[in-house]
Structures are given as C-alpha cells and as structure tokens.
N, C-alpha and C positions, 0 to 999 in steps of 0.2 A: 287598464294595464299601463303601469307606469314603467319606464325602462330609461334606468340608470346607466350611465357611460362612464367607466373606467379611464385611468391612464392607458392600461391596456389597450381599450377601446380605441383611444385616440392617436393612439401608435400605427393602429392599424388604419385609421382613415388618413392619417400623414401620411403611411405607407403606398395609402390605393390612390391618391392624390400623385403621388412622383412617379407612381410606377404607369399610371395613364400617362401622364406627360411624356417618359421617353416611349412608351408604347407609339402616339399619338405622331409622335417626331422623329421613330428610327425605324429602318426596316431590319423587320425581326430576324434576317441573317445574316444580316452586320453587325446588328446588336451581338446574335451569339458570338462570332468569329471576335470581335471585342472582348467581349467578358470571358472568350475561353483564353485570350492571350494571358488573364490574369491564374497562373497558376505556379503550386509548387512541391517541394517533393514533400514536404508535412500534408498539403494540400489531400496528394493523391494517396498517402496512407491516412490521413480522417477521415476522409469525403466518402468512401464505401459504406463505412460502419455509420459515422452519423445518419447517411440517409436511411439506415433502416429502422430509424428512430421513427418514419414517416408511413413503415411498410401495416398495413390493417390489422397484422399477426402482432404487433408488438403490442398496438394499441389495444387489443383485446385480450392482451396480459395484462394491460396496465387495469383496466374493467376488472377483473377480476381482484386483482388485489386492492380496489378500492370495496370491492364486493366484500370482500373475506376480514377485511381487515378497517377498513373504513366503515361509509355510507351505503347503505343497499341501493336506498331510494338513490344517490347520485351515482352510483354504480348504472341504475337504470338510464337515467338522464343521460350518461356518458354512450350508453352502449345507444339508443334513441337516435341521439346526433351524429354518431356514427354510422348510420346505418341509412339514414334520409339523406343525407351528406353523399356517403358513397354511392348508394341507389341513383340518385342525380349525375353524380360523377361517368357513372357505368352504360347510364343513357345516353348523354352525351358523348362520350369515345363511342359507343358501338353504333349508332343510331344517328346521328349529326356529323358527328366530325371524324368520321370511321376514317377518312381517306389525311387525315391532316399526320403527315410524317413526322420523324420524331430529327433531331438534328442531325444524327451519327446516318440515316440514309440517305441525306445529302453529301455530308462533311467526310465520310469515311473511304474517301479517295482522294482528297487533298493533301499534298504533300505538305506533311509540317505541322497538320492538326494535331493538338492534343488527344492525347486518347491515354488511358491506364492497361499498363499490360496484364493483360488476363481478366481485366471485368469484359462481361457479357452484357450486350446493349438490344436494347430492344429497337425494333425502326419505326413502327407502328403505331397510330394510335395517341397522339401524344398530347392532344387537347382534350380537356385540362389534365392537370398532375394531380393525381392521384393520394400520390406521399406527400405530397404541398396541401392537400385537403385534408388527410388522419394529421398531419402535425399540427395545422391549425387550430382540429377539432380538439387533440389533445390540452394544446398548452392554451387554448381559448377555455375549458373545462380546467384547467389549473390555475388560472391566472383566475376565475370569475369564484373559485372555491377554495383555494389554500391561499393564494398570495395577498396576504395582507398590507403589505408595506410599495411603498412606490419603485421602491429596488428590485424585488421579485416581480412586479408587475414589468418592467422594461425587462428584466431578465427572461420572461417568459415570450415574450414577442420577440426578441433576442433569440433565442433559442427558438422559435418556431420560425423565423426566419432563413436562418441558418441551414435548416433542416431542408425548408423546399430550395432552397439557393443551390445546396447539395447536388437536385437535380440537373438544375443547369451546368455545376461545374461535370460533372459527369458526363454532358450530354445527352442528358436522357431526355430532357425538356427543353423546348425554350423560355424565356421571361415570362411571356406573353402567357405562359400555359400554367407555369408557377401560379401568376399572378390569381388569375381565374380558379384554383384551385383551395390560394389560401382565401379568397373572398368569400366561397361557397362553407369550406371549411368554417369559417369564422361565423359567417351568418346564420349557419345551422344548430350549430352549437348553442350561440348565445340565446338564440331566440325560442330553441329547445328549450332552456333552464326558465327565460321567460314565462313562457305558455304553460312552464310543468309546475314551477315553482312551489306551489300551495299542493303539488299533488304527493298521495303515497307517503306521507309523513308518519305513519303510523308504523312504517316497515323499519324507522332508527329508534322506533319507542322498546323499552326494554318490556320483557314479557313481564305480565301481574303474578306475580303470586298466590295461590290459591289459599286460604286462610284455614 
C-alpha cells in the first residue's frame, strides 16, 4: 500500500504542526478570550451559515449528489469516512470527554463576551468538534477527487479550515477541540480512499448491453 501525499495533505500537517505549538504554549481559555476579540459584523452574519457547511445533514446531501450524479463507488467511500469519522467523534464526546464544557458555559457571564444575538449555543460536550470533523471529511474527499490543480487543493483546506474555525468564532468550540476534529476528519477520510481504493469499481462501469 503505497500513500501518496498531496499539497492538500501537507497543508494539513503545516496546520497540525502550528496548531500543536500554540495548543502546547497557551491556555486554552486565553486562547479563546483572544481569538473571540477578533471579530465582526460581516463575521457574525457569515459565521452561522458557514458553519453549517460542517453540520452531518449537509454532508450527506453532498453523498448523495455525488451518488446520483457522480461516482457510486466514491459516493460509498464518502458516506464510509463519514461514518468511522463520526462514530469515533460520538465515542469520544459521550464516553471520554462527556464532562469537557463547551466555551459559552464558562464565558456567558462575562461582561463584554462576544456572543451573536439569537444563536443558540450548546454548553456541553465540546471535545472534539464535530463540524471540524464532517468539514474535514468533506473537503479532504474533494481535494483527494476533484481538485486537480494546486489552487483548488489550498482552496479546499482553505475552505475546510474556515469551516471548523467557524466554531470557534461562535463559541461553540475551543482551538483545541477544532484541532482534534479536523485531524480525525482528515485521517479517516484519506485512509478510507487508501484501504478502498481498488474496491467496487464495477459500480462506475456502465451496464453491458445484451446482444
């Protein structure tokens, strides 16, 4: 089994490299209180709707039209990675880290916090993110099968970046939780397509013709 590594790829281990460092070197409620100073009012009408780019329901829309309209076989691969991916995610919050709180039930009696009027926050639960692992899973399944070009490949990590960072600005996550979410995301995905690779290839073959 040979495994090839993308720019994609190497985006992301640039990524898990800086994002350990300030993990390693800040505490993760300074960190937030930091990154929540950075916001704005474009911010907090984007930051809702992107992040539902990251929510399980979208990504299994996007399965689907890769199904109907695409690849069967990576239609499968997709739905696959998703599901070992989340499965893992779902053990960990309930099972491990059931008791690790989410920012906003610390932060949401601090005079001065950012918050979005009228989004609904969760307090619970918040290791790892969840939407930081379907965004990963996604645009890690688009970057390794549509993105041909070194453009679309930084676009795509770009874009799944964005997507779990979302959480943080929300405060629905901290870094720390992002982090661990798009690592899991990413690793499932890619190593999905590995292991599946050579499989099911007969499912994009077009039907024979009876004579």
């Amino acid at each position: 089994m040979k495994v090839k590594s993308s720019l994609y790829d190497w985006c992301n281990y640039v990524f898990w490299i800086l994002a350990l460092l300030i993990i390693l070197q800040t505490d993760k409620f300074s960190l937030h209180l930091y990154l929540s100073s950075f916001y704005s009012s474009f911010g907090d009408l984007i930051m809702p709707h992107l992040t539902n780019i990251g929510d399980g329901l979208f990504l299994l829309f996007i399965t689907v039209l890769v199904f109907l309209f695409g690849s069967k076989r990576l239609a499968i691969f997709l739905m696959i990675g998703f599901l070992l991916s989340s499965g893992i995610v779902q053990f960990l919050k309930h099972f491990i880290f059931e008791n690790h709180m989410r920012p906003m039930y610390l932060f949401q009696h601090v005079k001065g916090f950012h918050t979005i009027y009228g989004f609904k926050h969760h307090l619970s639960q918040s290791f790892p993110s969840g939407h930081s692992t379907s965004s990963f899973v996604l645009f890690t399944f688009l970057a390794t099968n549509y993105a041909k070009n070194w453009k679309w490949q930084i676009l795509c990590f770009i874009s799944a970046f964005f997507v779990a960072y979302s959480r943080v600005y929300l405060s629905q996550h901290y870094f720390e939780d992002i982090f661990a979410g798009a690592m899991i995301g990413f690793l499932f995905m890619k190593y999905t397509q590995v292991f599946l690779e050579n499989k099911w290839q007969h499912l994009d073959q077009p039907l024979k013709r009876r004579k």
